[in-house]
Backbone bond lengths (Angstrom), bond angles and torsions (degrees), N, CA, C in turn:
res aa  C-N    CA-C-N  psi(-1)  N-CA   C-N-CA  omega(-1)  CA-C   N-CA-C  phi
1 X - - - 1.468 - - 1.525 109.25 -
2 X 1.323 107.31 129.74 1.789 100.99 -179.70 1.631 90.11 -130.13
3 X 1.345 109.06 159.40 1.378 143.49 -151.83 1.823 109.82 -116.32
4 X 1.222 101.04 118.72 1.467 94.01 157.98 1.320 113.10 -121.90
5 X 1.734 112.04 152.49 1.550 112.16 -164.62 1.865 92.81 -117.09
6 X 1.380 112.13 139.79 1.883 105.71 163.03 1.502 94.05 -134.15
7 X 1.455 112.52 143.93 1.378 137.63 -167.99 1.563 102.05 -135.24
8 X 1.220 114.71 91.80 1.537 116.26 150.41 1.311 113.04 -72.90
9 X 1.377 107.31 119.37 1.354 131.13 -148.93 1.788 91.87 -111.56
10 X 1.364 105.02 138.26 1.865 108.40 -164.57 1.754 92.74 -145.10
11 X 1.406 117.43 140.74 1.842 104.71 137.65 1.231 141.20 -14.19
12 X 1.751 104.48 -74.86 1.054 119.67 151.84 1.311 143.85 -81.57
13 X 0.938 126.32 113.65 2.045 161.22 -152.74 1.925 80.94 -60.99
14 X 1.315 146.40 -26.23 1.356 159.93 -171.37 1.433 106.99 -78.20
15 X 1.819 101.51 -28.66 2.159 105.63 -163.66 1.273 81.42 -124.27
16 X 1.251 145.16 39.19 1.580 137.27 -145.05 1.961 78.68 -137.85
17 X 1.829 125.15 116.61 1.366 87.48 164.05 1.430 92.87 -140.57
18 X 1.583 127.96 -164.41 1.147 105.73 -167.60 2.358 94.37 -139.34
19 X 1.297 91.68 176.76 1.635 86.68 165.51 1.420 119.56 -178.50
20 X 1.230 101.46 147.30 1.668 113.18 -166.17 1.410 131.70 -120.87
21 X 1.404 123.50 95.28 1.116 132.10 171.92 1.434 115.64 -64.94
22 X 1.424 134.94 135.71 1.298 149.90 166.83 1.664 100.79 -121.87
23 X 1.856 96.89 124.03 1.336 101.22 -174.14 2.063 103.95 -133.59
24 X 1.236 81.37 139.98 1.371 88.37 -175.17 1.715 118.67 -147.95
25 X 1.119 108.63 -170.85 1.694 117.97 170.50 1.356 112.07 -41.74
26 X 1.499 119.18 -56.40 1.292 151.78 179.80 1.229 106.35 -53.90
27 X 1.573 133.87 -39.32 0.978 132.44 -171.48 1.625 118.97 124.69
28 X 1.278 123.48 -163.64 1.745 112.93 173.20 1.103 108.35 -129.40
29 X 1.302 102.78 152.46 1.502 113.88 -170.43 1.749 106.77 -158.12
30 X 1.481 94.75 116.71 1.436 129.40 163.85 1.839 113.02 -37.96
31 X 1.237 126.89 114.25 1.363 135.83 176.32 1.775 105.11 -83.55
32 X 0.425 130.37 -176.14 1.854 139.68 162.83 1.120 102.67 -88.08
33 X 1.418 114.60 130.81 1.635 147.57 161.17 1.322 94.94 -34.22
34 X 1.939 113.99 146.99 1.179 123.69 137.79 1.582 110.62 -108.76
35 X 1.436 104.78 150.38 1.411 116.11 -161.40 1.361 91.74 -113.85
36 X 1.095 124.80 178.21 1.990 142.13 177.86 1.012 92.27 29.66
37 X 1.230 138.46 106.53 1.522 155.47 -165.73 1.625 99.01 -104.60
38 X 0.995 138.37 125.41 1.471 135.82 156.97 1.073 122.28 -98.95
39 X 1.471 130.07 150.61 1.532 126.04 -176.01 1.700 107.45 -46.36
40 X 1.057 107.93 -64.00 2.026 122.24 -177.21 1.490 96.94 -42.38
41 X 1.183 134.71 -47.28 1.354 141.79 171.09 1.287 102.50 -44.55
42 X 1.510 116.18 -80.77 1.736 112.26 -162.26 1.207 102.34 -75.02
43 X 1.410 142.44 -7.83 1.592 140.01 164.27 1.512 90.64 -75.94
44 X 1.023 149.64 -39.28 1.654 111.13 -151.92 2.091 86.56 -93.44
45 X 1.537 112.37 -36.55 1.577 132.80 -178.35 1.550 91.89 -40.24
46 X 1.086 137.25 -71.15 1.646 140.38 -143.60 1.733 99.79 -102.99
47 X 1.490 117.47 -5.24 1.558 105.45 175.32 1.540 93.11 -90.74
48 X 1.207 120.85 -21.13 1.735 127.82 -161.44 1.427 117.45 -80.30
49 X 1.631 109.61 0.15 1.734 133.44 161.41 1.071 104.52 -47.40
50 X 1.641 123.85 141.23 1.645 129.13 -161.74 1.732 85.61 -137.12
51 X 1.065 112.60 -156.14 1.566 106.92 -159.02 1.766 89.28 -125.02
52 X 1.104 112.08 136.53 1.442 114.25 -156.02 1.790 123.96 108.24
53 X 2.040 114.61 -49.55 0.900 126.90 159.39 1.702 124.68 -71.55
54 X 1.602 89.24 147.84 2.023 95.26 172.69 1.595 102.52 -147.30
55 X 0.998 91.51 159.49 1.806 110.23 173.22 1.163 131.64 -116.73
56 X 1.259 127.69 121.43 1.704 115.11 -169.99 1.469 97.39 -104.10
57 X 1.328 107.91 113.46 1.548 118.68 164.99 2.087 118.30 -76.21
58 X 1.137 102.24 95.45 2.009 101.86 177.57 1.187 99.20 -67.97
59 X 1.714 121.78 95.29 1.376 135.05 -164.12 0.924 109.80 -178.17
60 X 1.712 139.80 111.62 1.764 136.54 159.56 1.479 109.82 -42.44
61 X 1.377 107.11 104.21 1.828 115.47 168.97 1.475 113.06 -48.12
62 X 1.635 116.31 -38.10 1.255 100.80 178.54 1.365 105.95 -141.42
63 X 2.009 117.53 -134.04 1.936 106.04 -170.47 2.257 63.31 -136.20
64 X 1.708 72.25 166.85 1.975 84.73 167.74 1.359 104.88 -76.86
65 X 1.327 102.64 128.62 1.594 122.47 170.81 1.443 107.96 -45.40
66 X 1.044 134.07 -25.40 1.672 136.78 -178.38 1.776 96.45 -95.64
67 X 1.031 139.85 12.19 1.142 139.64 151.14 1.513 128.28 -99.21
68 X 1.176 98.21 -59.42 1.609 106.34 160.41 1.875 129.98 -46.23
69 X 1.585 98.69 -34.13 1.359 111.30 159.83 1.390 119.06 -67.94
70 X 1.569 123.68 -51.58 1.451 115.92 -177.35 1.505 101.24 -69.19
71 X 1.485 121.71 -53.99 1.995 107.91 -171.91 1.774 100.10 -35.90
72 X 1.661 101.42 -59.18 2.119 86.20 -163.61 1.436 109.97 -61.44
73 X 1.478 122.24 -29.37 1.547 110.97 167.55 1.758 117.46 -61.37
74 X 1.342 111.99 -17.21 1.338 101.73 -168.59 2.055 100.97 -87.91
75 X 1.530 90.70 -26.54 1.571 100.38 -171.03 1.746 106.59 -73.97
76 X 1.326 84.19 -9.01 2.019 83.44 -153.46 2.193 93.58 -100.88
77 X 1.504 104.45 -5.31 1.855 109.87 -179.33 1.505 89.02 77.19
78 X 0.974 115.64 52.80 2.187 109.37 174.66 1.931 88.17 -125.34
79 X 1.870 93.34 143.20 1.456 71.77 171.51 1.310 132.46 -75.08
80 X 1.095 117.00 -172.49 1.492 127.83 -151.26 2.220 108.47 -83.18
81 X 0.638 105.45 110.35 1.723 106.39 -166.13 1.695 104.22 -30.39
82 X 1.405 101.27 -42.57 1.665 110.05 -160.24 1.663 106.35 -68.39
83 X 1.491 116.66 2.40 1.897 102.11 -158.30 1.092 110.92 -75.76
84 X 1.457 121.76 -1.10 1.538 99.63 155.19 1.729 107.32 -135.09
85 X 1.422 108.04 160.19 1.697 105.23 -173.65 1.429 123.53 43.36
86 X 2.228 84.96 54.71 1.543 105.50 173.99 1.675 112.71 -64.46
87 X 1.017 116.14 -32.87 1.291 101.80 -168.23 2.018 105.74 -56.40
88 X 1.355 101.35 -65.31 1.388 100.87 -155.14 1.993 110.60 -77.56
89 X 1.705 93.35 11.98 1.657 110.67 169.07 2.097 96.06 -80.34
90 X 1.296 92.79 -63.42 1.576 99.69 176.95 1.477 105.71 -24.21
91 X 1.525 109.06 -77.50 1.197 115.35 -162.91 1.887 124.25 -36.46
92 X 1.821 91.90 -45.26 1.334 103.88 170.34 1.172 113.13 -59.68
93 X 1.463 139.69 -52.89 1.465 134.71 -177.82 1.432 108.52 -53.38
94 X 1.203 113.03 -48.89 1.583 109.61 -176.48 1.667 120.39 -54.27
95 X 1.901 106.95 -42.13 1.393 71.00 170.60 1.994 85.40 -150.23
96 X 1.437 89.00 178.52 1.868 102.25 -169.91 1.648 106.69 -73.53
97 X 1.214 114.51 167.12 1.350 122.88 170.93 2.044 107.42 -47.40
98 X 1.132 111.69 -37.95 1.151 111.46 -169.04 1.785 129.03 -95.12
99 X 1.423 75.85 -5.89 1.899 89.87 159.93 1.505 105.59 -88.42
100 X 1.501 119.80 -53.67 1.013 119.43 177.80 1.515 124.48 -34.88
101 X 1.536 103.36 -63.84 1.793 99.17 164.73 1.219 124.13 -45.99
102 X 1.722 125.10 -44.79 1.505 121.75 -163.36 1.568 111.58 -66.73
103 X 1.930 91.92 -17.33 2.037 99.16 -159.54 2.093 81.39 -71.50
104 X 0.771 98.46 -25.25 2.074 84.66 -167.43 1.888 94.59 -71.62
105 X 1.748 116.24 -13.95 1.590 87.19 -179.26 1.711 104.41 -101.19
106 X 1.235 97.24 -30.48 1.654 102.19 -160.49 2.007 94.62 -83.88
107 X 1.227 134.76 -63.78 1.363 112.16 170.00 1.514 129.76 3.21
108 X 1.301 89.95 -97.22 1.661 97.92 -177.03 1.600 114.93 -49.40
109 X 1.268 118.78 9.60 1.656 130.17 -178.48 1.377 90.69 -96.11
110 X 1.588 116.57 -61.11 1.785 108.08 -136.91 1.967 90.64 -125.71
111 X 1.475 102.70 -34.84 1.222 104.16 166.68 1.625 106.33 111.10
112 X 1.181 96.29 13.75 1.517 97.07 176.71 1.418 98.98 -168.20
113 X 1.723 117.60 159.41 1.577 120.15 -142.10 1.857 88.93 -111.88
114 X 1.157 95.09 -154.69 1.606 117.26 -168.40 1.629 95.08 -80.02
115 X 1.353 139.71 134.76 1.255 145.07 153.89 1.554 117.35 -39.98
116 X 1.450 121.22 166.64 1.718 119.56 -156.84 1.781 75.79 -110.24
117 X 1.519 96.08 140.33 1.838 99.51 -176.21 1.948 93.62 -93.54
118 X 1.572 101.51 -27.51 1.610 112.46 -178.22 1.827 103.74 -81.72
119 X 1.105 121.43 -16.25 1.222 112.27 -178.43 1.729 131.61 -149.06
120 X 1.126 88.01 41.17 1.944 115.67 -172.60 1.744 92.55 -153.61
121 X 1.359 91.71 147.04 1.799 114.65 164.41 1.552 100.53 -33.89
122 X 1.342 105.58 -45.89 1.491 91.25 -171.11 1.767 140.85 -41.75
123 X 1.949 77.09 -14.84 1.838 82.11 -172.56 1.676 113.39 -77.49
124 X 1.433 110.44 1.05 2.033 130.31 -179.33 1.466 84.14 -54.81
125 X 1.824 100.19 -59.59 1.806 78.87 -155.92 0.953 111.45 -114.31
126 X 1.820 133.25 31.73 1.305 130.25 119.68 1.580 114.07 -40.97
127 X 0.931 124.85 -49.74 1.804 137.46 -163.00 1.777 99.71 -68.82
128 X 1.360 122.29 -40.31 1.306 137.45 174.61 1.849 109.96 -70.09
129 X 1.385 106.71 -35.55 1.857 103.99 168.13 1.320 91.27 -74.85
130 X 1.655 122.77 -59.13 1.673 102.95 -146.49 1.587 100.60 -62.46
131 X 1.832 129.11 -17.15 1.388 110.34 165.85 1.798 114.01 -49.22
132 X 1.498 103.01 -58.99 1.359 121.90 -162.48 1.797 116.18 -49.24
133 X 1.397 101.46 -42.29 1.280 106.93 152.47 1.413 145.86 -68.41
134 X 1.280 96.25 -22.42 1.717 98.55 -179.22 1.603 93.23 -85.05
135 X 1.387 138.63 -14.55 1.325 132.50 -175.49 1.343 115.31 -97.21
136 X 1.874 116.61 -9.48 1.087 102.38 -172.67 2.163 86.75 -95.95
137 X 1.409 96.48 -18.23 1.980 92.05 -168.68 1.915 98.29 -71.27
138 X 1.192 119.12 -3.23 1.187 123.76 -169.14 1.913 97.83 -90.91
139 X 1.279 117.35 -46.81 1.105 147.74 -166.95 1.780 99.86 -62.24
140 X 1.555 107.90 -43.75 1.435 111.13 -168.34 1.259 112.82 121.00
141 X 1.369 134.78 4.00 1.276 154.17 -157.88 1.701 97.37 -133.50
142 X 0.982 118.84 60.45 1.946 108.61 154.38 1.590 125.54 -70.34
143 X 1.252 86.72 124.15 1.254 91.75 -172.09 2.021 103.76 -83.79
144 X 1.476 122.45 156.70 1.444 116.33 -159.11 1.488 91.34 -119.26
145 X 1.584 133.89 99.74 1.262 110.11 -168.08 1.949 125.08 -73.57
146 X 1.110 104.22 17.68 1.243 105.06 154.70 1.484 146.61 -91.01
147 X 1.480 103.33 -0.11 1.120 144.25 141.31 1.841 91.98 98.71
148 X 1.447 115.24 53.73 1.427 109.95 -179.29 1.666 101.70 -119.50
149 X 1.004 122.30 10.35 1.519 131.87 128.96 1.431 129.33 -56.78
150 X 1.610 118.97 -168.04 1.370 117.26 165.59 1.545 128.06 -88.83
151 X 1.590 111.18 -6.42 1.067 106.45 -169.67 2.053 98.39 -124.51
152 X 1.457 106.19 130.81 1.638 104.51 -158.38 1.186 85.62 -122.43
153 X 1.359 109.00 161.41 1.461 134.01 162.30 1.735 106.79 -63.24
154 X 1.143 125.65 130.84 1.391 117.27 151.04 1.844 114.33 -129.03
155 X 1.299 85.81 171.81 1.945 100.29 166.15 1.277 120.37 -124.94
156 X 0.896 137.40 85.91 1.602 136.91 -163.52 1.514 117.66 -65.48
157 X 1.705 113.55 -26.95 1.248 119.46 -165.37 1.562 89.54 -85.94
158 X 1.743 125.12 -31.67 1.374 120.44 -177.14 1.566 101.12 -63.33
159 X 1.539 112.62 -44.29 1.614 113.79 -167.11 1.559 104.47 -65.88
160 X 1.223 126.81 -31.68 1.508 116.19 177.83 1.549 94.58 -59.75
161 X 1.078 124.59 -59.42 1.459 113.98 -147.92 1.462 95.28 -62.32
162 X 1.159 129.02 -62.35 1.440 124.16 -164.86 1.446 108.55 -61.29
163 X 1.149 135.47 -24.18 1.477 129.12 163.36 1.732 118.81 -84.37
164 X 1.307 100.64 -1.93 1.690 116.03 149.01 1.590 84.81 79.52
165 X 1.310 124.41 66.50 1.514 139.70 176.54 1.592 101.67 -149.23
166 X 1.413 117.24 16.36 1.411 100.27 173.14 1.365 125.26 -87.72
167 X 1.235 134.52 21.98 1.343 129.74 166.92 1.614 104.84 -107.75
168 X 1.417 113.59 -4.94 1.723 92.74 -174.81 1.709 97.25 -154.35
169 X 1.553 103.81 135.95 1.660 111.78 161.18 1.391 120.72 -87.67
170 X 1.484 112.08 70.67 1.305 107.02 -151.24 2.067 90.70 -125.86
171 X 1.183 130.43 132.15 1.508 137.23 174.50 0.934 118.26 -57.32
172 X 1.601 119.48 -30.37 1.096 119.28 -151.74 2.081 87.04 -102.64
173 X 1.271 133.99 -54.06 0.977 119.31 -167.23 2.194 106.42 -62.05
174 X 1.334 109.15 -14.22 1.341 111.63 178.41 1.489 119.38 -71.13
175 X 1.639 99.22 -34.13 1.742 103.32 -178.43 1.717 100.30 -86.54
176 X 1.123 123.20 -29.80 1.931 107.87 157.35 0.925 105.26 -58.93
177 X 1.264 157.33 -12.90 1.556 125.94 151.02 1.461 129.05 -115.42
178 X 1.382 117.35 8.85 1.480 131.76 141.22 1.445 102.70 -127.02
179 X 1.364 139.95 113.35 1.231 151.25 178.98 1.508 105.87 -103.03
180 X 1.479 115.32 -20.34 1.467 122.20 -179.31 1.853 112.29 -74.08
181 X 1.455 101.37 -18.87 1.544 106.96 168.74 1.834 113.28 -70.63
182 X 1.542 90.62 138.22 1.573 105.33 -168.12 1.605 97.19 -104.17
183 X 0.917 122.67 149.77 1.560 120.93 152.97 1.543 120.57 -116.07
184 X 1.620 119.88 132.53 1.748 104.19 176.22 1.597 115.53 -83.50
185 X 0.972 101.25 149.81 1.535 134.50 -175.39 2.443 102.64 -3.97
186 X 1.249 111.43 82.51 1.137 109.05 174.34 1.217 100.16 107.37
187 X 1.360 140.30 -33.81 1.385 136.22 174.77 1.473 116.84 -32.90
188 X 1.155 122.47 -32.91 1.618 106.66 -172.62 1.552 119.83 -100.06
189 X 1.525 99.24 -15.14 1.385 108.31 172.37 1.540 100.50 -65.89
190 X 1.712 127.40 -51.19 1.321 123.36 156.82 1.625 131.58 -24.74
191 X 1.602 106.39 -47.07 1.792 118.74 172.18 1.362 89.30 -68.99
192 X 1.145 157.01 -48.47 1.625 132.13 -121.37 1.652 94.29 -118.06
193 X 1.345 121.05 -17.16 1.414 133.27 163.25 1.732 126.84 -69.45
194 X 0.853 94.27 -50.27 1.611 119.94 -174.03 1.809 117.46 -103.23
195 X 1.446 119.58 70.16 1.426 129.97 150.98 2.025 102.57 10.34
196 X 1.289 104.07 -96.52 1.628 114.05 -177.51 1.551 112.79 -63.17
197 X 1.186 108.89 -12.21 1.736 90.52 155.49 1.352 104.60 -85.66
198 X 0.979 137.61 -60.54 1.512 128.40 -168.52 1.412 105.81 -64.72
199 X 1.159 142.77 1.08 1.751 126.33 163.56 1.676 93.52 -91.85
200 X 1.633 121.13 -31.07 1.241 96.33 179.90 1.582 116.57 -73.39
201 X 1.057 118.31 -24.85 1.503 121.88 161.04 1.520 118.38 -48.11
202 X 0.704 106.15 -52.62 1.619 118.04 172.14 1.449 104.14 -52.55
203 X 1.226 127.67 -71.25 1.373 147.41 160.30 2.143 101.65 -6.80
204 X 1.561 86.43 -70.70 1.560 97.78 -158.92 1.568 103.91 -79.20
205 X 2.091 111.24 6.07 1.502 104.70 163.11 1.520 104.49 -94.70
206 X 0.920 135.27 -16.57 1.431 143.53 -170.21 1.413 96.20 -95.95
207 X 1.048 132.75 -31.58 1.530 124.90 161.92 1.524 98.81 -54.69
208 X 1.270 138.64 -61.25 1.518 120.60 -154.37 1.829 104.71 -70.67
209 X 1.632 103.08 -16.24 1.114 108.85 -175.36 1.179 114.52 -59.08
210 X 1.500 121.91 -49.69 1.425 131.03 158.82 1.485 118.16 -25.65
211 X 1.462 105.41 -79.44 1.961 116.67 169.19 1.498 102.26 -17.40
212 X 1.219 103.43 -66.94 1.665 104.90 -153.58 1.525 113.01 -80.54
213 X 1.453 115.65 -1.66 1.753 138.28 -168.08 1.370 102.69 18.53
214 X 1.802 74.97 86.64 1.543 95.70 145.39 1.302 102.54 -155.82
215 X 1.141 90.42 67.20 2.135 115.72 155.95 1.444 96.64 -100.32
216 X 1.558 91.90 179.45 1.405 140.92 134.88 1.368 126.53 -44.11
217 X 1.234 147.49 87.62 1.663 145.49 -179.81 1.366 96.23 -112.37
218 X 1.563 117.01 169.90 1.349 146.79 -170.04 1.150 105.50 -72.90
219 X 1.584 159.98 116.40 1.001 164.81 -119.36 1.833 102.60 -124.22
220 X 1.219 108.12 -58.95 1.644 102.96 168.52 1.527 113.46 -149.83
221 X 0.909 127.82 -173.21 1.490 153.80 -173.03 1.612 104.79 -16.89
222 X 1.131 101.67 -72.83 1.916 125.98 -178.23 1.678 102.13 -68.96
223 X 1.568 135.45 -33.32 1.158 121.03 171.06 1.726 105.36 -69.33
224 X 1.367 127.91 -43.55 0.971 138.43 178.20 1.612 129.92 -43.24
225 X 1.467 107.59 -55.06 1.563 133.64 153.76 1.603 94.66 -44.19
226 X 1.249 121.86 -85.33 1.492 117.17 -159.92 1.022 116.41 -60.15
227 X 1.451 126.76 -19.85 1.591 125.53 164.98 1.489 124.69 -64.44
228 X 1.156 99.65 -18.97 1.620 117.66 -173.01 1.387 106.17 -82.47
229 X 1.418 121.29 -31.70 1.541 111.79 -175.10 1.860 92.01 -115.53
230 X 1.141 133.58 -39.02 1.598 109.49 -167.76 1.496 87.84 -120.85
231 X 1.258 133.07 73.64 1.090 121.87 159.39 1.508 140.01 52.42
232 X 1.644 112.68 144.50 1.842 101.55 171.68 1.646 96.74 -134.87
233 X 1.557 99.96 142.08 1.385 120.30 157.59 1.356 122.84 -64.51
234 X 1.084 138.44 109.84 1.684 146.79 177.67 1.763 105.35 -67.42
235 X 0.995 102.53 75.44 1.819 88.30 178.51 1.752 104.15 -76.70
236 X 1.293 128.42 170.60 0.997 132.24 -171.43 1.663 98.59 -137.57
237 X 1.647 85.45 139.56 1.532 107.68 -159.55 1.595 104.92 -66.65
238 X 0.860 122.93 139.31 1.865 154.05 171.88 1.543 88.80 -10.89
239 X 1.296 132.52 -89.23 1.407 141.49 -155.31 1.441 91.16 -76.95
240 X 0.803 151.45 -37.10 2.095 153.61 -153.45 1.535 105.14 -41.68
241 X 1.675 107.64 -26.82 1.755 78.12 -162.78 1.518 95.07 -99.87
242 X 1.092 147.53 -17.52 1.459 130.04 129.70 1.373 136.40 5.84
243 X 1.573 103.98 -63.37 1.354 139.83 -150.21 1.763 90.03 -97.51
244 X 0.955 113.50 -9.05 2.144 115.70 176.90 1.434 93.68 -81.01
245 X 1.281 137.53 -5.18 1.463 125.75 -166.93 1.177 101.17 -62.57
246 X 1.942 143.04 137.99 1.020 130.85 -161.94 1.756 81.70 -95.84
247 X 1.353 150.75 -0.69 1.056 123.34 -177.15 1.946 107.79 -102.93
248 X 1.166 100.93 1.81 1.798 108.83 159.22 0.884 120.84 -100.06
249 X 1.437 125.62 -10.70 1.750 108.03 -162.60 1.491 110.12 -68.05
250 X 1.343 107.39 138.23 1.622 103.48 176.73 1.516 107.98 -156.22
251 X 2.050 101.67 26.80 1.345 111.65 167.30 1.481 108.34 -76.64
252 X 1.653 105.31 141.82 1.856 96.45 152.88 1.385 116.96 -55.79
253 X 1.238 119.56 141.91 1.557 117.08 171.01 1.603 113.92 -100.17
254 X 1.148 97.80 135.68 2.014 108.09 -177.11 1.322 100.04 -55.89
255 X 1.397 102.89 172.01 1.497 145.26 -177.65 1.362 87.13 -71.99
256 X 1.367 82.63 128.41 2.019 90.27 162.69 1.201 104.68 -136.44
């Protein structure tokens, strides 16, 4: 039996929830959500990965490399990177190589792209992974932000849309299109209650999505580089969550 973990990852440890797929011969089956997530929680949760298991964290792994460059020029009195051909400097700060790609799939879905991790709230709990990570790489657990380890970047609100669930967190429209998902005893009344449990659910289906690769990967050289320092989102391909049925799978599964 191997395990997938999804962690909707929040500021607050209160919007923080977690979720666990167990997959087997038998099939998969959904455990009950943990809710108010604490750091000690998702540190002991994501060191407890066995070889076979992965976790999709819904969290920017890193900031855009063209941001991080202008703050130390701005900190260090150097001029400012952007002074000439501010506009399409902006653009880069706002968001990483790997939002940029996802905005060409998820857009034309919902109509609007991935949030700026350098320039939205969102970057609180970017700042709260890059703790979580530097304690688990301390621990013996590095995390690889290109997600060719066990523990990957995900987007759950991108994965609804592309599995054509982006207007509703609802169980019941998720098991019409994986019906092979089990839930134990009360677990889904838990998903269908609780917003951040069900993206971490989502999360920990796009984790197996990874295993079985049929994500999203870095396309060449320069996606590759930028994945390596600010992170990549694993979107999962159009038909994929279908294709999680443990009695079809007949993908090779990646290197973990």
């Amino acid at each position: 039996m191997e395990r997938t973990i999804g962690v909707d990852l929040a500021v607050d440890p209160r919007a923080t929830a977690t979720a666990e797929i167990c997959w087997s011969q038998d099939g998969a089956e959904a455990r009950s959500p943990r809710l108010c997530c604490k750091d000690e929680y998702l540190l002991d949760l994501l060191s407890s990965l066995v070889s076979g298991e992965r976790a999709g964290v819904g969290c920017p792994f890193g900031w855009p490399t063209a941001f991080v460059e202008a703050v130390a020029a701005h900190a260090g009195h150097q001029r400012w990177p952007g002074s000439t051909g501010r506009a399409d400097h902006y653009g880069r700060l706002r968001l990483r190589m790997t939002d940029r790609v996802a905005d060409a799939t998820i857009r034309p879905l919902t109509g609007r792209g991935p949030l700026s991790v350098s320039m939205d709230k969102l970057g609180a709990t970017a700042a709260r992974w890059a703790f979580l990570a530097d304690q688990l790489a301390a621990g013996g657990y590095p995390v690889d932000r290109t997600g060719a380890r066990q523990v990957v970047e995900v987007y759950p609100a991108g994965a609804r849309a592309v599995w054509r669930l982006a207007g509703t967190r609802s169980t019941q429209a998720l098991l019409q299109v994986a019906p092979w998902l089990r839930f134990e005893p009360g677990a889904q009344q838990a998903y269908e209650r609780n917003e951040h449990a069900f993206d971490a659910l989502i999360a920990a289906l796009v984790a197996r999505a990874v295993t079985l690769g049929l994500t999203s990967l870095p396309r060449n050289g320069q996606e590759e580089q930028a994945a390596a320092i600010e992170g990549w989102i694993h979107l999962p391909e159009p038909d994929s969550l279908a294709r999680l049925d443990p009695d079809q799978e007949d993908t090779p599964s990646q290197t973990t």
